[in-house]
C-alpha positions as CSV (number, residue, x, y, z in Angstrom):
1,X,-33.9,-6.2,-15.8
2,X,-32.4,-3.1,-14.5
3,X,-32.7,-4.0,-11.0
4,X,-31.6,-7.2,-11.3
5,X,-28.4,-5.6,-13.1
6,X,-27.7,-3.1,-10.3
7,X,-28.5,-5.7,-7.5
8,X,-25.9,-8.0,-9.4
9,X,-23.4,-5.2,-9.2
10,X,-24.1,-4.4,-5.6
11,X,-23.6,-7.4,-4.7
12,X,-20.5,-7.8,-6.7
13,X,-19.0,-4.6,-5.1
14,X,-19.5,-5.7,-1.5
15,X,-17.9,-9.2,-2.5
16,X,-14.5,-7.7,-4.0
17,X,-14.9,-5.1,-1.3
18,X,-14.8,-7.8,1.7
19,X,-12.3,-9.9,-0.5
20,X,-9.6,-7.0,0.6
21,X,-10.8,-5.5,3.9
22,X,-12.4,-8.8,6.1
23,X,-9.1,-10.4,6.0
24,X,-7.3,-7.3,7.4
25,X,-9.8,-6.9,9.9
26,X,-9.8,-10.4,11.1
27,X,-5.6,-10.4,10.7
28,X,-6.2,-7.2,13.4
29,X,-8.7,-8.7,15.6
30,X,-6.9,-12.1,15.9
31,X,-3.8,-10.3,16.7
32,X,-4.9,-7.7,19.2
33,X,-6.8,-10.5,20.9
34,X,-3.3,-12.2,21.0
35,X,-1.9,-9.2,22.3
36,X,-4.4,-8.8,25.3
37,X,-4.2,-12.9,26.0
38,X,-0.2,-12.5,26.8
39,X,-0.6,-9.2,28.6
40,X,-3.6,-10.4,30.9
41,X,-1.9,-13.7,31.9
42,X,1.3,-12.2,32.4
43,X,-0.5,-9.6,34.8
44,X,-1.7,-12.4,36.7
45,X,1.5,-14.3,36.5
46,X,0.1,-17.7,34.7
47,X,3.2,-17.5,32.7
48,X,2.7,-21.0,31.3
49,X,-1.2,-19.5,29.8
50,X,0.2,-16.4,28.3
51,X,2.3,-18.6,26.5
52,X,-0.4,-19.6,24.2
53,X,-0.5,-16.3,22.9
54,X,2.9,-15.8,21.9
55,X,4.5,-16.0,18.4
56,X,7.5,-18.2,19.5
57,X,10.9,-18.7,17.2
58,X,14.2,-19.8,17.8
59,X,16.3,-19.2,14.5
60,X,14.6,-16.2,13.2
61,X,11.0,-15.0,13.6
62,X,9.9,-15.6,10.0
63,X,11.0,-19.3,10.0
64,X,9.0,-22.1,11.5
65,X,10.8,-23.0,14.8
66,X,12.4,-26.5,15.5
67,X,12.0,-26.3,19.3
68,X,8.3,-28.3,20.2
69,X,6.0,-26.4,21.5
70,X,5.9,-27.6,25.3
71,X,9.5,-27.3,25.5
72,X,9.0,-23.5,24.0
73,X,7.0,-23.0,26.9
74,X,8.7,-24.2,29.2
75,X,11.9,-22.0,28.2
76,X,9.8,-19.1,28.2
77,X,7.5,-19.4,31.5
78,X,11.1,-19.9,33.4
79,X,12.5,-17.3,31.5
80,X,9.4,-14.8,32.4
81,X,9.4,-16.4,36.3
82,X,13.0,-15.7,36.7
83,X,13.0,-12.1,35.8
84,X,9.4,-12.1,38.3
85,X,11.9,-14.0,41.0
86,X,14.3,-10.5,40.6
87,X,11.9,-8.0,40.7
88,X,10.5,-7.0,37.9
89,X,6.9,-8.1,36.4
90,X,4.2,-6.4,34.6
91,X,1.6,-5.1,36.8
92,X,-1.1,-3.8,34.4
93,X,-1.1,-2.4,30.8
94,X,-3.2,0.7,29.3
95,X,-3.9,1.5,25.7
96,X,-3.4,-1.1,23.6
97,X,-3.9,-0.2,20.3
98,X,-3.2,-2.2,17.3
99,X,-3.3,-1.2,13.4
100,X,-2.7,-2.3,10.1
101,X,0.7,-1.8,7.9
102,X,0.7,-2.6,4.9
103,X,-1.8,-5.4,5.7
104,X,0.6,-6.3,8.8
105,X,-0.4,-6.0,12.3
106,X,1.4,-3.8,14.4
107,X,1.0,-1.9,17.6
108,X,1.8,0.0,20.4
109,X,0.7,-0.2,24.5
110,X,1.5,1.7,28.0
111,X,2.8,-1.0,30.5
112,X,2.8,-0.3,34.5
113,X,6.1,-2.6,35.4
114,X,7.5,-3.3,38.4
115,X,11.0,-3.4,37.8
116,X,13.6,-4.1,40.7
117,X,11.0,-2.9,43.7
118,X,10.1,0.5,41.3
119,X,6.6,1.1,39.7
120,X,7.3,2.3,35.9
121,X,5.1,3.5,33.3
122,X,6.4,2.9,30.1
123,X,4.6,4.7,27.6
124,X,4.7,4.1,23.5
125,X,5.6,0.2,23.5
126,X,6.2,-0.9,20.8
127,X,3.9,-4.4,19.9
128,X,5.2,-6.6,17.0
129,X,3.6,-10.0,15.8
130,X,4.2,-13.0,13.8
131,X,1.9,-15.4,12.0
132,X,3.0,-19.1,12.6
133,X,0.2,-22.3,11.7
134,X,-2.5,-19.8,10.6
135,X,-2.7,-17.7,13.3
136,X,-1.3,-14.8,14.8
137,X,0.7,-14.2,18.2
138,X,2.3,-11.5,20.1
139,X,6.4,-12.0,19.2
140,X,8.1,-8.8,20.8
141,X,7.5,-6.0,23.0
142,X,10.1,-3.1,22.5
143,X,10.5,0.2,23.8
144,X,12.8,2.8,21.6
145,X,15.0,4.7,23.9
146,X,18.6,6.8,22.9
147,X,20.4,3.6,24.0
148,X,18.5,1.3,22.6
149,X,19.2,-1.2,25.3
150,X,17.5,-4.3,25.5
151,X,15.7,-4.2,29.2
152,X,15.7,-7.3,30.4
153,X,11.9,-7.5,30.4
154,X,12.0,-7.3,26.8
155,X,14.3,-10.0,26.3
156,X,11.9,-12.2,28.8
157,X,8.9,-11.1,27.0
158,X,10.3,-12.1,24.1
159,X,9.3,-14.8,21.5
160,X,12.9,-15.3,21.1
161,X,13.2,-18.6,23.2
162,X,16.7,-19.4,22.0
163,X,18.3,-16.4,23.9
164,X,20.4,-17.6,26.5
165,X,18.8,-16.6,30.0
């Protein structure tokens, strides 16, 4: 009886146990893979594909947007292609790392951009995401400088699509 007891309570620990950490991990997992989706297609320029991995809003990011999705898209791959037509793309990224907060996924990565001609490495990027129809997608990319200037790669990369171009 005794066994049975401390099996009961095993069990019963592991449950509550994966009741609080699986989601976490899974809320990490989804999101990183998110993260890596955007950053590989936008390395190889299918701007419409990376798309799919981006947390997209137009009136604020914790709203559901009104703009449909294909016309999301489109407003961002032209967006993204524009700024590519001017000079400046990503070319590859480097440590992409992605944690929890407070049970909300958050992140930083290195990017190598091209940016008007230039090769930059841009260390410490900030990664945020948002969580729209059960799943998670890559919403900003921001890099903290003293000015805090938007580059315009950031504004581009941006879920934002109701910025004007």
């Amino acid at each position: 009886m005794k066994k049975v007891f401390g099996i009961v309570a095993i069990i019963a620990g592991f449950s509550l146990l994966s009741a609080f950490f699986v989601p976490g991990l899974t809320d990490r997992h989804e999101s990183k893979q998110a993260a890596i989706h955007v950053l590989e297609n936008l390395k190889e320029q299918n701007f419409e594909r990376a798309f799919n991995g981006v947390h997209y809003y137009d009136a604020a990011s914790d709203l559901a947007p009104e703009t449909p999705f294909e016309e999301a898209k489109e407003i961002w791959s032209k967006r993204v292609h524009s700024l590519k037509e001017q000079g400046t793309h990503l070319v590859d990224y480097k440590n992409l790392s992605v944690e929890l907060d407070d049970t909300y996924p958050v992140g930083t990565v290195d990017l190598v951009m091209m940016i008007n001609g230039e090769e930059k490495i841009i260390k410490d990027v900030s990664v945020w995401f948002g969580h729209h129809d059960g799943k998670w997608g890559l919403g900003n990319l921001h890099y903290y400088r003293e000015n805090d200037r938007e580059e315009d790669w950031e504004k581009a990369f941006s879920g934002n699509i109701d910025r004007p171009e």
